[in-house]
VEXTIZA-444010 format. One record per atom (N, C-alpha, C): x, y, z; residue in three letters; chain; atom name. Coordinates in nm, 3 decimals. Layout:
BEGIN
X_Y_Z_ala_A_CA
...
***
This chain:
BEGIN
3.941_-6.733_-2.719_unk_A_N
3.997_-6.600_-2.733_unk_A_CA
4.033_-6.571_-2.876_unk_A_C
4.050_-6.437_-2.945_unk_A_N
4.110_-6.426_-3.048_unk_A_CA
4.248_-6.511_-3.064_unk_A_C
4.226_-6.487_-3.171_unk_A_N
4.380_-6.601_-3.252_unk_A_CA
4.451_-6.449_-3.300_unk_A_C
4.579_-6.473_-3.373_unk_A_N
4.713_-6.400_-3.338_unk_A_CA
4.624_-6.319_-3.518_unk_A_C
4.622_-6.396_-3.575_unk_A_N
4.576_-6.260_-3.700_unk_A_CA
4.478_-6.201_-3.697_unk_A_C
4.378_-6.188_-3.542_unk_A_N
4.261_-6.075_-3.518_unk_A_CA
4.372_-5.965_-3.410_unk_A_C
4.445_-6.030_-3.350_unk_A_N
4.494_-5.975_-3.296_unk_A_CA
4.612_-5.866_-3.335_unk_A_C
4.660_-5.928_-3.482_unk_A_N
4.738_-5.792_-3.539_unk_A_CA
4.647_-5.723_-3.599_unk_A_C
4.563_-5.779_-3.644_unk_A_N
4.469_-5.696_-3.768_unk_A_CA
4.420_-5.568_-3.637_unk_A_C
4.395_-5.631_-3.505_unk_A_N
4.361_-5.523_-3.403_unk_A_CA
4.448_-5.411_-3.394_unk_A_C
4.594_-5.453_-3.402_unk_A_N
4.697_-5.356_-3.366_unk_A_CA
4.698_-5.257_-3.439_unk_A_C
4.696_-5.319_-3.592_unk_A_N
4.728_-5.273_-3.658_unk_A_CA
4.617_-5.122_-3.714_unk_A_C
4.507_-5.146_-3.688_unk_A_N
4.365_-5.065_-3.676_unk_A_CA
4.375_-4.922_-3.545_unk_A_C
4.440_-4.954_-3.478_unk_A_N
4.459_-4.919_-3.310_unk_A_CA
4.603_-4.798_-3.354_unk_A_C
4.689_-4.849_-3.451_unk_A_N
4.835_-4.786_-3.532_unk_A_CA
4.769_-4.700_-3.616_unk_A_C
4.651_-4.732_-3.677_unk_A_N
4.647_-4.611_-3.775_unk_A_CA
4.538_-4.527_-3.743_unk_A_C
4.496_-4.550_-3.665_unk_A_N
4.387_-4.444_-3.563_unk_A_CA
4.518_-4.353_-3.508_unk_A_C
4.578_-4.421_-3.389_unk_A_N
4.720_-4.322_-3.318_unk_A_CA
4.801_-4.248_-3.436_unk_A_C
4.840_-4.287_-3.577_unk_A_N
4.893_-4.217_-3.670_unk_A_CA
4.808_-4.079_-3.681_unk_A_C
4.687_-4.132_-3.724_unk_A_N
4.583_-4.017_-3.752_unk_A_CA
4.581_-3.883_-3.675_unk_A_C
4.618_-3.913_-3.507_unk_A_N
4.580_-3.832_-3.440_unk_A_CA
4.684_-3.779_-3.393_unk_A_C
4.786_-3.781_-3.454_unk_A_N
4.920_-3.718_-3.385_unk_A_CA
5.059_-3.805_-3.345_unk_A_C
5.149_-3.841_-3.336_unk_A_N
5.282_-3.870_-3.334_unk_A_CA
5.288_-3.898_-3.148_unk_A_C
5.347_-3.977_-3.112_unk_A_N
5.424_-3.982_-2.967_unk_A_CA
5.271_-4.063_-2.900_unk_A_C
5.157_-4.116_-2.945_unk_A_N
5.023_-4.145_-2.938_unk_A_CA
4.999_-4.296_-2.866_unk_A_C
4.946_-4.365_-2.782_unk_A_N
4.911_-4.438_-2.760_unk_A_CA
4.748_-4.497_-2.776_unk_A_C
4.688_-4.584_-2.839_unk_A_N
4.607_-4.587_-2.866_unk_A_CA
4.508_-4.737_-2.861_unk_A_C
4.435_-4.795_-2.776_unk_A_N
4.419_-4.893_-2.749_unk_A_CA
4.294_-4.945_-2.820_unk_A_C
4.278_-5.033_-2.862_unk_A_N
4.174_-5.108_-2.990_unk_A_CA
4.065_-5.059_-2.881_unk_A_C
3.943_-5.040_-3.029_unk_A_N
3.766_-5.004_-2.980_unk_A_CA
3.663_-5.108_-3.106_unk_A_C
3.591_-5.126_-3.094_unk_A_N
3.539_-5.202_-3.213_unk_A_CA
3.439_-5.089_-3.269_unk_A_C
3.462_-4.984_-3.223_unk_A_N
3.404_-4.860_-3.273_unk_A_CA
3.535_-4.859_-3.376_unk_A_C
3.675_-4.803_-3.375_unk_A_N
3.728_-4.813_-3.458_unk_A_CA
3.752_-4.925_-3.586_unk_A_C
3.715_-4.995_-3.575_unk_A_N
3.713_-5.106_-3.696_unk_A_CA
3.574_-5.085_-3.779_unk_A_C
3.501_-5.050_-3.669_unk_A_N
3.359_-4.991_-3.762_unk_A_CA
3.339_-4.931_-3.841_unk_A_C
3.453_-4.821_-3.810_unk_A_N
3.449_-4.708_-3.836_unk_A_CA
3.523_-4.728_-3.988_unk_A_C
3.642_-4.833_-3.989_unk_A_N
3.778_-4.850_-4.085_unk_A_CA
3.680_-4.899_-4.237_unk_A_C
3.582_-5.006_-4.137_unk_A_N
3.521_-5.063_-4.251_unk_A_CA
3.463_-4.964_-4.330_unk_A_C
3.371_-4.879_-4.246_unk_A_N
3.255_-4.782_-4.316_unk_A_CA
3.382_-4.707_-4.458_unk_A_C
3.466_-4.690_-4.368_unk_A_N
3.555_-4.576_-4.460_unk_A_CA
3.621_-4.645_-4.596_unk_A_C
3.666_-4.772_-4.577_unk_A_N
3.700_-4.884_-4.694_unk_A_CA
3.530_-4.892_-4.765_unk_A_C
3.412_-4.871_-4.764_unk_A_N
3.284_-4.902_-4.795_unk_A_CA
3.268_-4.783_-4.907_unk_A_C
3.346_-4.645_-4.856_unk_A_N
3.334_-4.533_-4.892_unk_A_CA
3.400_-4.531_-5.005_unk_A_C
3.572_-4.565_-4.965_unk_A_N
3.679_-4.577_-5.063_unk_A_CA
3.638_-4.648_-5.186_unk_A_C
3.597_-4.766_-5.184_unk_A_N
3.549_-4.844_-5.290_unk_A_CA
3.467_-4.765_-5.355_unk_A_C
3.304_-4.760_-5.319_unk_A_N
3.242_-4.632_-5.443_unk_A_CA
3.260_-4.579_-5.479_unk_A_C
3.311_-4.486_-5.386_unk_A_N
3.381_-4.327_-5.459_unk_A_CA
3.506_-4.355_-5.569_unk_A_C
3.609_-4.484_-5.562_unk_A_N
3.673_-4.526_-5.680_unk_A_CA
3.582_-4.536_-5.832_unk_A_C
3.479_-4.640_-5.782_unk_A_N
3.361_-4.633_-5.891_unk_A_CA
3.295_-4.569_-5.945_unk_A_C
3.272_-4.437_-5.832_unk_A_N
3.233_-4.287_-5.863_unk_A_CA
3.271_-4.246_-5.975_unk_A_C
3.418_-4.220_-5.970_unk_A_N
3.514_-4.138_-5.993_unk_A_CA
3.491_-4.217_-6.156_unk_A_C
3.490_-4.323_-6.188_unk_A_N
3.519_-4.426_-6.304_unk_A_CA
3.407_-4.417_-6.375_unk_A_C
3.241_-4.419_-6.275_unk_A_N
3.106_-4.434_-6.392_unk_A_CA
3.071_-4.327_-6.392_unk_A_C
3.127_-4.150_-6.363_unk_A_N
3.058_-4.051_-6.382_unk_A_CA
2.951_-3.995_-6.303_unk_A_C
2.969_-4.102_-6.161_unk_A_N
2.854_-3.986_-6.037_unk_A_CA
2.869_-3.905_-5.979_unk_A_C
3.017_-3.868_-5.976_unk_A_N
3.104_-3.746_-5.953_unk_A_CA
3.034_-3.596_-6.055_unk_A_C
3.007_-3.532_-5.975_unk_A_N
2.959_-3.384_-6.091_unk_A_CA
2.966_-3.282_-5.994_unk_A_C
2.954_-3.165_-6.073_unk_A_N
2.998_-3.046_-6.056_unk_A_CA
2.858_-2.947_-6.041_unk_A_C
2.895_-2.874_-5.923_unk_A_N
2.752_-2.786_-5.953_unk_A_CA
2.860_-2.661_-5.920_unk_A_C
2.785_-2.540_-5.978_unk_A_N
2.833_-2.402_-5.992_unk_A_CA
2.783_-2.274_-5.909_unk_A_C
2.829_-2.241_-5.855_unk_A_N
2.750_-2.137_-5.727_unk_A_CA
2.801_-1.998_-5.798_unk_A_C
2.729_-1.911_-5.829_unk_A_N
2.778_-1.790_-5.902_unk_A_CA
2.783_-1.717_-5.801_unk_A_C
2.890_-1.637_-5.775_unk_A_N
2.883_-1.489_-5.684_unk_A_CA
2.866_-1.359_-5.787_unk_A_C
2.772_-1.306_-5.744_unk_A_N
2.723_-1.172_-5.824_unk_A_CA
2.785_-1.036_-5.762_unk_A_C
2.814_-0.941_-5.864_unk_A_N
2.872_-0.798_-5.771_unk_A_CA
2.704_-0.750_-5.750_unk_A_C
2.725_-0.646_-5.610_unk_A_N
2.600_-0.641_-5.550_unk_A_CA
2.588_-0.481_-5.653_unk_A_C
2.731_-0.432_-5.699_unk_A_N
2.640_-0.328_-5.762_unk_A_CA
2.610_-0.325_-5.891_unk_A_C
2.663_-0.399_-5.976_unk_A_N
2.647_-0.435_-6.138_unk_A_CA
2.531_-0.507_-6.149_unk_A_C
2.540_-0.615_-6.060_unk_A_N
2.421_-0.737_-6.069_unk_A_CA
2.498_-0.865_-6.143_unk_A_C
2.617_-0.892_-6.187_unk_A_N
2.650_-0.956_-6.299_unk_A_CA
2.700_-1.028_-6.215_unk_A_C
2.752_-1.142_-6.249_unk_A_N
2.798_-1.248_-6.206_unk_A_CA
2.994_-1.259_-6.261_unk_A_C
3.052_-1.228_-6.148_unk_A_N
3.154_-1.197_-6.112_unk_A_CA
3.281_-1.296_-6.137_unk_A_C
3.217_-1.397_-6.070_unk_A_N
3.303_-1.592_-6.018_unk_A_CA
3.178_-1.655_-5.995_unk_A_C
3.231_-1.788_-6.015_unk_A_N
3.145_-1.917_-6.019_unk_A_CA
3.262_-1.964_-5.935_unk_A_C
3.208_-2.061_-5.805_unk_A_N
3.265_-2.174_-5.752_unk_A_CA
3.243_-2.307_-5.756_unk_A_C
3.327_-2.406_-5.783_unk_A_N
3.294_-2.555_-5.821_unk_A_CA
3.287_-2.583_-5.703_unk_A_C
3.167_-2.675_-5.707_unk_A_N
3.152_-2.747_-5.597_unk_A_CA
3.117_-2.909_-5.604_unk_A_C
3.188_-3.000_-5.523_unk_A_N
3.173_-3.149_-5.572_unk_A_CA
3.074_-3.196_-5.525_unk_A_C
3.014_-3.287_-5.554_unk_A_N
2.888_-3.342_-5.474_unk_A_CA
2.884_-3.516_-5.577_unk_A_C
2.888_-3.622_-5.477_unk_A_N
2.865_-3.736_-5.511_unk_A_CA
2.700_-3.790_-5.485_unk_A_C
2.647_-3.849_-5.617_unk_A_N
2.529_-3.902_-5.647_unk_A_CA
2.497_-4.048_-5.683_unk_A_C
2.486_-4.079_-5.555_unk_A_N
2.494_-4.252_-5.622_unk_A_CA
2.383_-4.288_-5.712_unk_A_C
2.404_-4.367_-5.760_unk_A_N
2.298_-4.457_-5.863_unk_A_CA
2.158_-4.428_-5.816_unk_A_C
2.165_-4.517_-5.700_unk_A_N
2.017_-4.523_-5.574_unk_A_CA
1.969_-4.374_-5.584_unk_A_C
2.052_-4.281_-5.588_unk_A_N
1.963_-4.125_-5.571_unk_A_CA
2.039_-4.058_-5.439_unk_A_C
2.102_-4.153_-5.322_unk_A_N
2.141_-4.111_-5.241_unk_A_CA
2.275_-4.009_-5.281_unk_A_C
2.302_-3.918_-5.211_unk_A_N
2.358_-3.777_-5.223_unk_A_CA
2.427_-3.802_-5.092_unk_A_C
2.645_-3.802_-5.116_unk_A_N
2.706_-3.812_-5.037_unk_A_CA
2.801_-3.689_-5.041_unk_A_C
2.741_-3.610_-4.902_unk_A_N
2.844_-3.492_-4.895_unk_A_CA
2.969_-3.455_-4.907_unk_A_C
3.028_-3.381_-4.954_unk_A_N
3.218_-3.389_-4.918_unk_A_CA
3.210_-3.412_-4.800_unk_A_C
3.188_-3.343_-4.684_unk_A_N
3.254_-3.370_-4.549_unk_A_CA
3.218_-3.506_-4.543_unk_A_C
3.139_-3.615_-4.596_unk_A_N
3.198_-3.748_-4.570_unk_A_CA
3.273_-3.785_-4.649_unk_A_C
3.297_-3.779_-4.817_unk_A_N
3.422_-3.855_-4.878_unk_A_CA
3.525_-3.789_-4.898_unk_A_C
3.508_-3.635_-4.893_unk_A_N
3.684_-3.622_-4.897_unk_A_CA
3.796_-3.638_-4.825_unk_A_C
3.745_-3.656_-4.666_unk_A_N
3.847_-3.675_-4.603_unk_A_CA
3.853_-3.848_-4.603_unk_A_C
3.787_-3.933_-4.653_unk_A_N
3.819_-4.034_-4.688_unk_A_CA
3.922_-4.062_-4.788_unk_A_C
3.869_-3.985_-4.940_unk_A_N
3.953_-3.975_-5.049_unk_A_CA
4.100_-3.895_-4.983_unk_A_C
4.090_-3.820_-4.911_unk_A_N
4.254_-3.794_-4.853_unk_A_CA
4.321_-3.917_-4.788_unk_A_C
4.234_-3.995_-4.698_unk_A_N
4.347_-4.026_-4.648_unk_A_CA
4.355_-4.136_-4.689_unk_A_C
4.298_-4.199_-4.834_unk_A_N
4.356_-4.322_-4.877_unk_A_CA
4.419_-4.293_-5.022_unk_A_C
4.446_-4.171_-5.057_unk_A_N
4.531_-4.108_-5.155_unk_A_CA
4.428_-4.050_-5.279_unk_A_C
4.295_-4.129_-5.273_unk_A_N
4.229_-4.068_-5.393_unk_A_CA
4.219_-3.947_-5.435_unk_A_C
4.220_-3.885_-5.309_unk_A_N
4.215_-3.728_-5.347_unk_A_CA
4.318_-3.651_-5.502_unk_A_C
4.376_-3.702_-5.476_unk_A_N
4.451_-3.669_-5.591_unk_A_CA
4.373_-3.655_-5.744_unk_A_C
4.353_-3.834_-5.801_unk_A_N
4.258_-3.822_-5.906_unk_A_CA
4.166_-3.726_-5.871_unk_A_C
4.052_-3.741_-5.758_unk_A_N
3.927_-3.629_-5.769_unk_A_CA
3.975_-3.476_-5.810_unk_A_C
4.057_-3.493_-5.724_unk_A_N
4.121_-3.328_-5.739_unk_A_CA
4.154_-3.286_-5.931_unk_A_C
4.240_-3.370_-5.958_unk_A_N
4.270_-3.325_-6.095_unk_A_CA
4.148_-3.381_-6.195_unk_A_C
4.067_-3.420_-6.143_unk_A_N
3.940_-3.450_-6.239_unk_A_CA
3.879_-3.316_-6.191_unk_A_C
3.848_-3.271_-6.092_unk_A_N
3.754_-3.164_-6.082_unk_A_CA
3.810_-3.069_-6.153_unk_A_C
3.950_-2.990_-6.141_unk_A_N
3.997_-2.905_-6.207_unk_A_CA
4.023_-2.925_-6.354_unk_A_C
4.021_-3.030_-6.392_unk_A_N
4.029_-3.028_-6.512_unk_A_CA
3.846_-2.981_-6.582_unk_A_C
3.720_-3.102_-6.540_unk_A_N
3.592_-3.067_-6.584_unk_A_CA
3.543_-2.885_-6.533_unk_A_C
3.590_-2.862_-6.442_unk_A_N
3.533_-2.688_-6.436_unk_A_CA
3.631_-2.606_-6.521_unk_A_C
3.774_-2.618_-6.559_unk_A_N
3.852_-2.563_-6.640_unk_A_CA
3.753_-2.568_-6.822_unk_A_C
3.696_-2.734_-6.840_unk_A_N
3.634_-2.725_-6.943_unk_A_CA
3.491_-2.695_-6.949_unk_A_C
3.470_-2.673_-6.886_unk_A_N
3.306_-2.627_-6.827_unk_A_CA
3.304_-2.503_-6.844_unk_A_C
3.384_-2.416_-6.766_unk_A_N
3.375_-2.244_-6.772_unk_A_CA
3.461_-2.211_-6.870_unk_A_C
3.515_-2.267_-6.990_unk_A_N
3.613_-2.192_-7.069_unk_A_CA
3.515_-2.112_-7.137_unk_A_C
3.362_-2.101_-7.184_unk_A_N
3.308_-2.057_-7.241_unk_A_CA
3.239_-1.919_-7.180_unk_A_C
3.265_-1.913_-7.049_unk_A_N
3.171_-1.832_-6.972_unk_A_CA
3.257_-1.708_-6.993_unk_A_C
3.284_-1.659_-7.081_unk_A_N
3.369_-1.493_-7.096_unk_A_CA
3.376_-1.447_-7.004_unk_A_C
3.471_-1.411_-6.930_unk_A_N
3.530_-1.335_-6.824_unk_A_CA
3.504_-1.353_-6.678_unk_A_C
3.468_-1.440_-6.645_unk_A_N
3.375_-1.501_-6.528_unk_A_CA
3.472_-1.537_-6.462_unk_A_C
3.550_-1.547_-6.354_unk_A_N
3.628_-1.616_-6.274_unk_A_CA
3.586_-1.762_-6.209_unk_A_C
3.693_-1.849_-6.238_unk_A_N
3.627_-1.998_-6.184_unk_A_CA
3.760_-2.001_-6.014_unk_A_C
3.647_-2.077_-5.943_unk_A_N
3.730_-2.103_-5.820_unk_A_CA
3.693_-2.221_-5.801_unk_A_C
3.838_-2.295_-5.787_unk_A_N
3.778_-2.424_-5.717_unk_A_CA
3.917_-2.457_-5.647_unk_A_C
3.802_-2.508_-5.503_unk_A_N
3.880_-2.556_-5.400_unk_A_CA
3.997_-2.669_-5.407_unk_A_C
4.105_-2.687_-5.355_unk_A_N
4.244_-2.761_-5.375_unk_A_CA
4.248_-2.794_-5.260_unk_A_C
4.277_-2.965_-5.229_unk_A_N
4.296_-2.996_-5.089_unk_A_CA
4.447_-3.013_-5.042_unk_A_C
4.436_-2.991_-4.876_unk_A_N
4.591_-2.980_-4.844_unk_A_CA
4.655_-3.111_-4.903_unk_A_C
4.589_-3.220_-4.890_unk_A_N
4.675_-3.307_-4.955_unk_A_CA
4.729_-3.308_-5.132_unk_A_C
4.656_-3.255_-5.212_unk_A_N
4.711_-3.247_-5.346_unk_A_CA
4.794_-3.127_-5.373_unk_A_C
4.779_-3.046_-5.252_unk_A_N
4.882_-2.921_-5.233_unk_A_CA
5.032_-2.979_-5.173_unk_A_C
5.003_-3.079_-5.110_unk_A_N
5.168_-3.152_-5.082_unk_A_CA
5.232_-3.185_-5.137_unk_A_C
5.133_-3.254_-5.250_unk_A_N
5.220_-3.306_-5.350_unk_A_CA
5.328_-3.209_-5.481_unk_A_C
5.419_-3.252_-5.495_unk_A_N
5.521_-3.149_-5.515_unk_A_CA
5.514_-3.144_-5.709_unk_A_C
5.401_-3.261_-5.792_unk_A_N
5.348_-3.293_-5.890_unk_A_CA
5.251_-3.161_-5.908_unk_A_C
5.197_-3.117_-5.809_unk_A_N
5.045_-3.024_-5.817_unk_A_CA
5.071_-2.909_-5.904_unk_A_C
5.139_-2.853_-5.925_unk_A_N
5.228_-2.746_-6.020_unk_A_CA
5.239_-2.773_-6.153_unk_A_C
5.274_-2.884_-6.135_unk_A_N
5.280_-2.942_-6.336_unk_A_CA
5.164_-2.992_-6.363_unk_A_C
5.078_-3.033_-6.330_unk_A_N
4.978_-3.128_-6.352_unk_A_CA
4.857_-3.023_-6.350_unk_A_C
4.913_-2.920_-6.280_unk_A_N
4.776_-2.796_-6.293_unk_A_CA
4.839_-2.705_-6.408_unk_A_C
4.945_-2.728_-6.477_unk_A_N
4.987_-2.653_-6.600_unk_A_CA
4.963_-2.756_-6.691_unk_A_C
4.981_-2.866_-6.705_unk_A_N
4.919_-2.995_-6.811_unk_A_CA
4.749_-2.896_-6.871_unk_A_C
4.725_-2.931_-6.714_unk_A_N
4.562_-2.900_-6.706_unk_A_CA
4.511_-2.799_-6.802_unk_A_C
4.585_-2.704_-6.748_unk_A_N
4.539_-2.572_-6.800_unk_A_CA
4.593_-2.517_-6.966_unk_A_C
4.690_-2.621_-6.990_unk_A_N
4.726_-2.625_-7.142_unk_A_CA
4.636_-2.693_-7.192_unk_A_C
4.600_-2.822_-7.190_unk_A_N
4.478_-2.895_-7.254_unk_A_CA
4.370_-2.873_-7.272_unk_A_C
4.331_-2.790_-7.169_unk_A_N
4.141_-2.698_-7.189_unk_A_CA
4.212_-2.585_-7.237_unk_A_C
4.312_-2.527_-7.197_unk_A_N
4.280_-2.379_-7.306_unk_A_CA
4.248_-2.229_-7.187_unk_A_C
4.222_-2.347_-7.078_unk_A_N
4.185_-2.232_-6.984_unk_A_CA
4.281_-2.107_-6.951_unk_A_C
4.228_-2.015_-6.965_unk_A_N
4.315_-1.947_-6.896_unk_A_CA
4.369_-1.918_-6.758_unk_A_C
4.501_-1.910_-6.705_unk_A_N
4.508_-1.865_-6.566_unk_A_CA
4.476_-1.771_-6.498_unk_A_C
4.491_-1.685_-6.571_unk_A_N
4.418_-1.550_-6.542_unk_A_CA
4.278_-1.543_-6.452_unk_A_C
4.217_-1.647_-6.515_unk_A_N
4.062_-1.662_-6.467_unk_A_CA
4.041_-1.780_-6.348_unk_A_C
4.180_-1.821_-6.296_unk_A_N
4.150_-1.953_-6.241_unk_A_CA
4.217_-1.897_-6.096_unk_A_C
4.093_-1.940_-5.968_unk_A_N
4.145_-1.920_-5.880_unk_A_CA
4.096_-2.028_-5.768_unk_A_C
4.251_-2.049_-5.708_unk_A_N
4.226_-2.161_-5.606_unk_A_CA
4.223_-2.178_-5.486_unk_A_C
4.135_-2.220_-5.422_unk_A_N
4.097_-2.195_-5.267_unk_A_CA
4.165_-2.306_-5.168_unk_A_C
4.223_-2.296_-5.063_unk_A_N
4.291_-2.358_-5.003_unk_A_CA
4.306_-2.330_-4.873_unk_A_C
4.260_-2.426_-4.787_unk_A_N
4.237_-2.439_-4.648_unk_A_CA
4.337_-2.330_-4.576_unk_A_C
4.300_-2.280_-4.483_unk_A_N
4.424_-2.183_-4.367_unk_A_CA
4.489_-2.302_-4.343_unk_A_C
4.440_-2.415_-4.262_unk_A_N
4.508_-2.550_-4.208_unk_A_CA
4.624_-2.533_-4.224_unk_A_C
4.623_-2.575_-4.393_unk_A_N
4.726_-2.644_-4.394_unk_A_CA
4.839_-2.584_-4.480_unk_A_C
4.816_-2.402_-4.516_unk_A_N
4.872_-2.347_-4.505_unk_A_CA
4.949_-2.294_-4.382_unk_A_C
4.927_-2.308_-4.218_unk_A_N
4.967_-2.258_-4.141_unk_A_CA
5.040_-2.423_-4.032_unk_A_C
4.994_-2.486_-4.134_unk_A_N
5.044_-2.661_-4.039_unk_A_CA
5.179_-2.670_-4.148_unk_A_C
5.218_-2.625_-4.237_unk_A_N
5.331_-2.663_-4.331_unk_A_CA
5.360_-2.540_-4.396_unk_A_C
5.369_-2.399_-4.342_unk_A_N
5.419_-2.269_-4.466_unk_A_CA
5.499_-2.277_-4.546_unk_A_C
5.607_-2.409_-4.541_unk_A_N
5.762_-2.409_-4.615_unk_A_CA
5.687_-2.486_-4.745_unk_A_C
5.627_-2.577_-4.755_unk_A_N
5.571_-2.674_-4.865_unk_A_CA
5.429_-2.587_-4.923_unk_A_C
5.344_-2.453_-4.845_unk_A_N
5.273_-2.422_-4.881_unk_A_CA
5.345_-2.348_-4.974_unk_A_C
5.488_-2.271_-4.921_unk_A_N
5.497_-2.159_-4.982_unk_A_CA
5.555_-2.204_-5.123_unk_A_C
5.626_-2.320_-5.132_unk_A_N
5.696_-2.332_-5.219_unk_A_CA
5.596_-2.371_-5.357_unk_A_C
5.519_-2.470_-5.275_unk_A_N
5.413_-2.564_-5.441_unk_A_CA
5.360_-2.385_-5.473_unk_A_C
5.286_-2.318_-5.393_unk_A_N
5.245_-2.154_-5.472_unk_A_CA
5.350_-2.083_-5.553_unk_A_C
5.466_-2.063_-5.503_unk_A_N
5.520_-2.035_-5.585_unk_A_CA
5.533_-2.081_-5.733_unk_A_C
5.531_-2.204_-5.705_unk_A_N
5.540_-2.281_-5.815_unk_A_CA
5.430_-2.277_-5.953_unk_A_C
5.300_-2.239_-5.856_unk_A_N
5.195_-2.238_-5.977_unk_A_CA
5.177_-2.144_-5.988_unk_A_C
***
């Protein structure tokens, strides 16, 4: 039979699945879930390395006014490129990078490279998306004024997109970090 440290390492896998999914939770070990823990620790690791050798980049989606023709806003969009060529969507690493804290660095790396990317684009509005988790953090306010002092960017031109979620799962912490920036 298992021995006592497969058996916490089980519990303990079984605890942060039931965390994940809600409070008051009972949740009984699957070896689908450990599969799953590994794949996501497989994820965590590259995307650290990502983040460090530069496979992290930015592509730019312009929205045009339909009656000028001109190009209005640009939206950043992340997209990871491994070495190999393979192409890993957000909907698989960001909610990884959330829930093992990375999100944070990605986040203030993205806003910082599209802040220095579009400072040149005269009058163009930049949008880039902010996740609920770097919106919790009660840092996100100063660190997006750091930001925006060091490129030069203006605020004026900077606009940030942010889930309904988790504006309507927390309004007291949404309302306050907005205020704030």
């Amino acid at each position: 039979g298992p021995d006592s440290s497969e058996l916490l390492r089980k519990s303990d896998v079984a605890m942060y699945v039931s965390k994940a999914r809600g409070k008051a939770r009972i949740t009984w070990f699957s070896d689908e879930f450990d599969t799953r823990r590994q794949a996501q620790q497989r994820i965590d690791t590259d995307l650290r390395e990502a983040l460090k050798s530069g496979h992290l980049v930015l592509h730019y989606q312009p929205l045009i006014d339909a009656v000028t023709g001109r190009i209005n806003s640009v939206e950043a969009l992340l997209r990871w490129e491994r070495p190999d060529g393979e192409r890993i969507g957000p909907d698989v690493f960001i909610p990884v990078a959330e829930e093992t804290g990375l999100i944070e660095a990605i986040g203030l790396w993205v806003l910082r490279q599209a802040c220095l990317d579009a400072l040149p684009w005269d009058g163009i509005r930049l949008s880039v998306n902010v996740s609920a988790a770097q919106l919790r953090n009660p840092q996100f306010p100063i660190h997006l004024g750091q930001i925006l002092e060091e490129t030069g960017f203006p605020a004026s031109r900077l606009e940030l997109e942010i889930t309904e979620t988790y504006v309507i799962g927390d309004p007291v912490m949404a309302n306050r970090n907005l205020e704030l920036v």
